[in-house]
C-alpha positions as CSV (number, residue, x, y, z in Angstrom):
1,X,7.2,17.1,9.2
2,X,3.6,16.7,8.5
3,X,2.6,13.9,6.4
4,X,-0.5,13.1,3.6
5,X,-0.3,9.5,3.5
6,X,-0.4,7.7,6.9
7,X,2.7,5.8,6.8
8,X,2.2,2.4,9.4
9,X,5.2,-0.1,10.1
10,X,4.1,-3.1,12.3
11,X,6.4,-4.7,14.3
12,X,7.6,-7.9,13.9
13,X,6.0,-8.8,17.5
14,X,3.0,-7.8,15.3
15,X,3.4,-11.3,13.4
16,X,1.5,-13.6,16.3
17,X,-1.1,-13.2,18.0
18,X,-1.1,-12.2,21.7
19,X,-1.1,-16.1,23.3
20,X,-4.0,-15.4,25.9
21,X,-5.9,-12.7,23.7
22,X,-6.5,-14.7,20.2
23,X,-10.3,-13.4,19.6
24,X,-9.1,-9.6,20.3
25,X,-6.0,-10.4,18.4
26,X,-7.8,-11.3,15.3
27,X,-9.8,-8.4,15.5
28,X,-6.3,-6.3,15.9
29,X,-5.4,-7.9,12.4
30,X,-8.6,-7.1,11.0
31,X,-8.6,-3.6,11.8
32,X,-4.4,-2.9,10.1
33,X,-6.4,-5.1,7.4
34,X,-9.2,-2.4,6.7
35,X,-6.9,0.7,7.5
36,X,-4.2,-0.4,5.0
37,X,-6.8,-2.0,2.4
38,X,-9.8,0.4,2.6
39,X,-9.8,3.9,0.9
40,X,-10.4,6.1,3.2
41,X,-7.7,6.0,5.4
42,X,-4.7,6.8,3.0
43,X,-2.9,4.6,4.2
44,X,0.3,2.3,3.2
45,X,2.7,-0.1,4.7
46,X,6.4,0.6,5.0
47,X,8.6,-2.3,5.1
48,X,12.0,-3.2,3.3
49,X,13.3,-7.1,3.3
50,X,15.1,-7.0,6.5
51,X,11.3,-6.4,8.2
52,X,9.5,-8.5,5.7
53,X,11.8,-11.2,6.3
54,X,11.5,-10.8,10.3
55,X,7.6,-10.8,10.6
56,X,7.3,-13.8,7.7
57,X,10.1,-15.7,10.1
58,X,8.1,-14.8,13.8
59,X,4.6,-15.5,12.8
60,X,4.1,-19.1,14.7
61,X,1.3,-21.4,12.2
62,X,-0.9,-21.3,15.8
63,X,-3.6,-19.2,14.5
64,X,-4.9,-19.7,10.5
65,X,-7.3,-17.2,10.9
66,X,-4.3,-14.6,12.3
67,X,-1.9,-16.1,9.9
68,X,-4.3,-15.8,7.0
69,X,-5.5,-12.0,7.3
70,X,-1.6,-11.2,8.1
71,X,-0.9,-13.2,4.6
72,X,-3.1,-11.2,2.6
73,X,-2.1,-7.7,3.9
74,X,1.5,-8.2,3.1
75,X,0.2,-9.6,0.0
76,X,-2.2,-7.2,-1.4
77,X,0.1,-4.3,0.0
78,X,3.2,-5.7,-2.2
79,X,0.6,-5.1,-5.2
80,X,0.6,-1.5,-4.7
81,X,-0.2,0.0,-0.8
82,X,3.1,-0.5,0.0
83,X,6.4,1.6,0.2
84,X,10.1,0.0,-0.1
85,X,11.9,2.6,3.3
86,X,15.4,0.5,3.6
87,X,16.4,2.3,6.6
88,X,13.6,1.4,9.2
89,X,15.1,-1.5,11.1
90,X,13.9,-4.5,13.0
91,X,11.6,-3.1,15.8
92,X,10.7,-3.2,18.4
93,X,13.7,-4.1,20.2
94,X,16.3,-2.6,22.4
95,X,19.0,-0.5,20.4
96,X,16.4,0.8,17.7
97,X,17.5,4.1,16.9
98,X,14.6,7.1,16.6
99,X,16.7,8.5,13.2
100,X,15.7,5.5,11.5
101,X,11.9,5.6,11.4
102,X,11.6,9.3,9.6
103,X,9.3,9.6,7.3
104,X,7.1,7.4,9.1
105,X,3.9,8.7,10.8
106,X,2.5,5.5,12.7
107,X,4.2,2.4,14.3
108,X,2.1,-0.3,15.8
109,X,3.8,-2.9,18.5
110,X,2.8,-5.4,20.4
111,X,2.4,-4.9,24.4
112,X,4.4,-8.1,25.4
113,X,7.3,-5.7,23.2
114,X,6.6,-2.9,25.9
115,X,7.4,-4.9,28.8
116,X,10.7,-6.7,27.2
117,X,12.2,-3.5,25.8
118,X,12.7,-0.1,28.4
119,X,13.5,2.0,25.7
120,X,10.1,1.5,23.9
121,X,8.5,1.8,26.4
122,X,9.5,5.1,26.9
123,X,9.0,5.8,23.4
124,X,5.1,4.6,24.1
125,X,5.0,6.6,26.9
126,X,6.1,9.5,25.5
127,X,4.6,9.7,21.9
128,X,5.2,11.0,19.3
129,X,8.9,11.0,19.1
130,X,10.7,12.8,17.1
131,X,12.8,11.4,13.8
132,X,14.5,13.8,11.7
133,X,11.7,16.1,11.5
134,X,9.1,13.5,11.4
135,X,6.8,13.1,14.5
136,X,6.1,9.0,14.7
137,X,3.1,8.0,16.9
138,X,3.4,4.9,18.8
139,X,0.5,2.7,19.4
140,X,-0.5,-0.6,21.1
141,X,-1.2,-3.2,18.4
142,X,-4.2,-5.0,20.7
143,X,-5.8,-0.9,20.6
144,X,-5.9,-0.6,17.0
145,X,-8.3,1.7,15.7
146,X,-8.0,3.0,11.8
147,X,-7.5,6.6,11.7
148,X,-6.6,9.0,8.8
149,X,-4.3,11.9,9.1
150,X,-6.3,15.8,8.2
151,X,-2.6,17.4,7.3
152,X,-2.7,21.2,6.6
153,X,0.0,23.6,4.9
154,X,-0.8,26.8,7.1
155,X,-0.7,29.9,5.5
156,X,3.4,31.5,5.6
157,X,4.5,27.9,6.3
158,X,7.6,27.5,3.5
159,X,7.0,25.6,0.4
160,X,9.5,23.0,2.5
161,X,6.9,22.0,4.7
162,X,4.8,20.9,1.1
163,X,7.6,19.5,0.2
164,X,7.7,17.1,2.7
165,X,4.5,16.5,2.8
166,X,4.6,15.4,-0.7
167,X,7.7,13.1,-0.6
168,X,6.1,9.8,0.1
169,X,3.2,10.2,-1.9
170,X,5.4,11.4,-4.9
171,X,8.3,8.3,-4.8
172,X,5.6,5.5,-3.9
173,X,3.3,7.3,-7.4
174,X,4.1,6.4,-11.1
175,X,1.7,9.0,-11.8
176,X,0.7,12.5,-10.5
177,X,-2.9,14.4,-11.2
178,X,-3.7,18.2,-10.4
179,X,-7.2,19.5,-10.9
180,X,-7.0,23.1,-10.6
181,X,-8.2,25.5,-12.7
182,X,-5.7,28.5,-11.5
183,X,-2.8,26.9,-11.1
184,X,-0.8,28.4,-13.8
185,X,-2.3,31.4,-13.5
186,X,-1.4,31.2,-10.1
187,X,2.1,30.0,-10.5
188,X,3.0,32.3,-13.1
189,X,1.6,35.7,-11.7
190,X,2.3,35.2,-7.7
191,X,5.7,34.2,-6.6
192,X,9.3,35.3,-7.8
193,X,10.1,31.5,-8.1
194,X,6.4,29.9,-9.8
195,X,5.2,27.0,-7.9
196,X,4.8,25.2,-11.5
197,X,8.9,25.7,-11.2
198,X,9.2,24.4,-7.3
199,X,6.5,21.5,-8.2
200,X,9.3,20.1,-11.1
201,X,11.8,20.4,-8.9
202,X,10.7,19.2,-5.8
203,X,9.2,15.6,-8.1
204,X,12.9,15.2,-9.4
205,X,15.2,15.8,-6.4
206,X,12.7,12.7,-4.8
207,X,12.6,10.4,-7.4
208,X,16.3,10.9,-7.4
209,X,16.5,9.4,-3.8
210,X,15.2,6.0,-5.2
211,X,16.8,6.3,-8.9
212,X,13.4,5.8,-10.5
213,X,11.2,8.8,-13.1
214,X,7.9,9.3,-12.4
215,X,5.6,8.1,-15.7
216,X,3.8,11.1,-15.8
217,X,2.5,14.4,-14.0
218,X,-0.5,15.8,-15.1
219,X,-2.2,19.3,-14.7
220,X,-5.6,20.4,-15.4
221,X,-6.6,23.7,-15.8
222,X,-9.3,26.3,-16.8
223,X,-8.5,27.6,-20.3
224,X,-9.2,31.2,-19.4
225,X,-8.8,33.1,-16.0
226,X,-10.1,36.7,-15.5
227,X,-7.7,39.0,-13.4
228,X,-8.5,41.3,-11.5
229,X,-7.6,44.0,-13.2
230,X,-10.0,43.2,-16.4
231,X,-7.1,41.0,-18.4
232,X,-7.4,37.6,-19.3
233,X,-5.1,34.9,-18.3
234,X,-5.5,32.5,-21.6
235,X,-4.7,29.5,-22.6
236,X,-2.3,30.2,-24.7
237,X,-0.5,32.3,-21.4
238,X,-0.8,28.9,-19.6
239,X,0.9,26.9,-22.1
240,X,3.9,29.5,-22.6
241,X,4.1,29.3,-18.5
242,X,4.3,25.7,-18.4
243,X,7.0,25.1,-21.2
244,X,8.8,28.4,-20.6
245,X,9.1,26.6,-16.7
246,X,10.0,22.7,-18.1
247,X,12.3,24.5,-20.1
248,X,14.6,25.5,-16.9
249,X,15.0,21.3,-15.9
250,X,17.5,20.0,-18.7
251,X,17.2,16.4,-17.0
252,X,13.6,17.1,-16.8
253,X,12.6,14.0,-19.4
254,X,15.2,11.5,-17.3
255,X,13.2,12.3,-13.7
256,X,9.6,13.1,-15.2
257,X,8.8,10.7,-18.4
258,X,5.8,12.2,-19.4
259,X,4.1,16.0,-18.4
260,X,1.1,17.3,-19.8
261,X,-1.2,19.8,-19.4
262,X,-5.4,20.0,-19.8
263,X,-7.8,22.3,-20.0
264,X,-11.5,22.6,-19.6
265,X,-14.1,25.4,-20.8
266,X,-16.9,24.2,-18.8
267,X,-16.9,24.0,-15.3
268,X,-16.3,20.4,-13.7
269,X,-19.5,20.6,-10.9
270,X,-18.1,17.2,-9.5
271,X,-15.6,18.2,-8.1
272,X,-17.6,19.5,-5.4
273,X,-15.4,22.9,-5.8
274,X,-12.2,20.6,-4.3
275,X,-8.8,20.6,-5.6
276,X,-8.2,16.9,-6.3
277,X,-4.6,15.2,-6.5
278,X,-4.9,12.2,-7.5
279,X,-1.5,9.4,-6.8
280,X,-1.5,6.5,-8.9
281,X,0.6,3.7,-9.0
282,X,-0.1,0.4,-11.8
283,X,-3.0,-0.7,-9.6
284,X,-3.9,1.6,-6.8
285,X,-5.0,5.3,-7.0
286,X,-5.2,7.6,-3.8
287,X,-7.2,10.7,-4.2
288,X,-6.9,14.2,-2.0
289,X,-9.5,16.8,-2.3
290,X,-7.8,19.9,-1.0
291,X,-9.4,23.1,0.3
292,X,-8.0,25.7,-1.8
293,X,-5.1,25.2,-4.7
294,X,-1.5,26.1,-4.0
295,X,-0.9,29.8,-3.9
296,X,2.0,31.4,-3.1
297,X,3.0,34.8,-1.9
298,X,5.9,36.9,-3.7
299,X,8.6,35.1,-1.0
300,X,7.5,31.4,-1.5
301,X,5.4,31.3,1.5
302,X,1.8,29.8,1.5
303,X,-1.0,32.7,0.8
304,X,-3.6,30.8,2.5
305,X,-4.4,27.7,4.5
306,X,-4.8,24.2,2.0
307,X,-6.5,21.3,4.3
308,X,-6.6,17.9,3.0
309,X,-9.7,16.0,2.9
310,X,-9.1,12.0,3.7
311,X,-9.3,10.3,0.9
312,X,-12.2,10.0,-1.5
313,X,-13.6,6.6,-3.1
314,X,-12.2,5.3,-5.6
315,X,-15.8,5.3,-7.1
316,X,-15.5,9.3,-6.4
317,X,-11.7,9.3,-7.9
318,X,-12.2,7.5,-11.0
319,X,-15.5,9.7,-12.5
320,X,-13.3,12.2,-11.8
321,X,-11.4,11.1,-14.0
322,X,-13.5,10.1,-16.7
323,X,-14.8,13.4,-16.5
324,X,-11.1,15.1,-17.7
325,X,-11.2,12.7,-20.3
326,X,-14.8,13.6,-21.4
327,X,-14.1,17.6,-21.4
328,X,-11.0,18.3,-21.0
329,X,-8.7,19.0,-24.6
330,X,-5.1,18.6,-24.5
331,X,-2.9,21.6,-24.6
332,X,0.6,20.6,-24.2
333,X,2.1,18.8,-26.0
334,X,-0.2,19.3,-28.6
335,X,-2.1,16.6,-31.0
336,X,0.1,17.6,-33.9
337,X,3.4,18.1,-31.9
């Protein structure tokens, strides 16, 4: 399973500081503090209460500076760089199974847990491990060093490989950007089943795993497309796409509370010919520039290779923004709908 957001569990050894090793320990800290924190890692912290509640309990008062940077992580990443996964357990212990972390990417655990626990061990020695189709990496929490994951959707991979790669970034969003000015002419001339159509459907099936809609998913588009052949892909073809595919989802408006779709007639030069998409929860915002837009051969697979920048700034993200809002017009729903 490949994964856009970096996905990082700490242990709940990960809640002191190594007894002998405080200086490089508070350096450790610092490090998960500017991975999870900073914007260009993509990064965000998966916990449920069980963990919470085990790394609050194990942290020790013997190191304020430790204590305090730990404090503000678990702090600042309730307020938005977080994701609620009930089934990762307690780690990193003895009996942990490997089905529990999927959807995971990173786990970070403390070295004094290697030498208590055989079965990590092996896990360290032989990472990544496998869990349900997720590969999880395994690394010493005294070697930290922020990284960011480069995933690419190859081209004939399956639109289930996007799929997952989308899941965690679309159930930890309240709102979901596309920049792309062929994406419904794409999606409505390429594949037997559009990708518009696959896109709905794959956003619903995942909000349904944590009973939640998504506030709104937004596309952006150029208002006229020239084919190949001389025709004209116009607006008016793109709007008749789009509610001819919302159409086909009768519980469309109890998973997805809000869809709309822009359009531009001048060309947006800041995007540095990117793709954005652009995940947004009530405080954060995590920005993708892809390679290419999502096009899609006749039988669903992928007709070329998308690569995923790391993240942009949120300096970067947000005059993006303001740009669709300075010339970009609403299509659907319309202004007098």
């Amino acid at each position: 399973m490949i994964q856009l957001f970096n996905v990082i569990a700490i242990s709940k050894g990960c809640a002191k500081p190594i007894s002998d090793e405080r200086k490089k320990s508070r350096k450790s800290i610092s490090k998960l503090h500017d991975m999870l924190l900073g914007e260009k890692y993509g990064a965000i912290l998966a916990i449920n209460e069980s963990l919470y509640n085990a790394i609050k309990e194990e942290m020790d008062d013997t190191d304020q500076a430790y204590d305090s940077t730990l404090d503000q992580i678990l702090r600042k990443a309730t307020g938005g760089r977080m994701i609620l996964l009930p089934n990762i357990p307690v780690f990193a212990v003895d009996g942990n199974n490997d089905e529990d972390f999927s959807n995971l990417s990173l786990l970070y655990i403390q070295k004094e847990e290697l030498n208590n626990s055989a079965e990590w061990k092996y896990r360290y020695d032989n990472e990544p491990f496998n869990s349900d189709g997720s590969k999880v990496s395994v690394r010493r929490f005294d070697q930290i060093e922020p990284e960011s994951l480069k995933p690419i959707i190859h081209k004939n991979q399956r639109w289930t490989d996007f799929e997952d790669l989308l899941y965690i970034p679309i159930i930890w969003s309240q709102r979901i950007r596309i920049i792309d000015p062929y994406f419904m002419k794409n999606s409505a001339t390429q594949a037997t089943v559009p990708s518009l159509e696959r896109l709905i459907d794959s956003i619903i099936e995942a909000r349904k795993t944590i009973g939640k809609p998504l506030k709104l998913l937004e596309f952006t588009i150029h208002y006229r497309i020239l084919n190949h052949d001389g025709t004209v892909f116009s607006e008016q073809d793109a709007v008749n796409h789009f509610t001819g595919s919302i159409a086909k989802f009768p519980d469309i408006s109890d998973w997805i509370e809000e869809i709309k779709l822009k359009v531009y007639k001048n060309r947006l030069d800041n995007t540095d010919k990117k793709r954005p998409i652009i995940f947004e929860t009530s405080s954060h915002g995590i920005c993708f520039p892809a390679s290419r837009g999502i096009e899609l051969k006749r039988d669903g697979t992928f007709r070329y290779t998308i690569e995923f920048n790391p993240p942009c700034t949120k300096q970067k993200m947000e005059k993006w923004k303001q740009t669709l809002n300075d010339f970009c017009e609403q299509a659907f729903p319309s202004d007098d709908s």
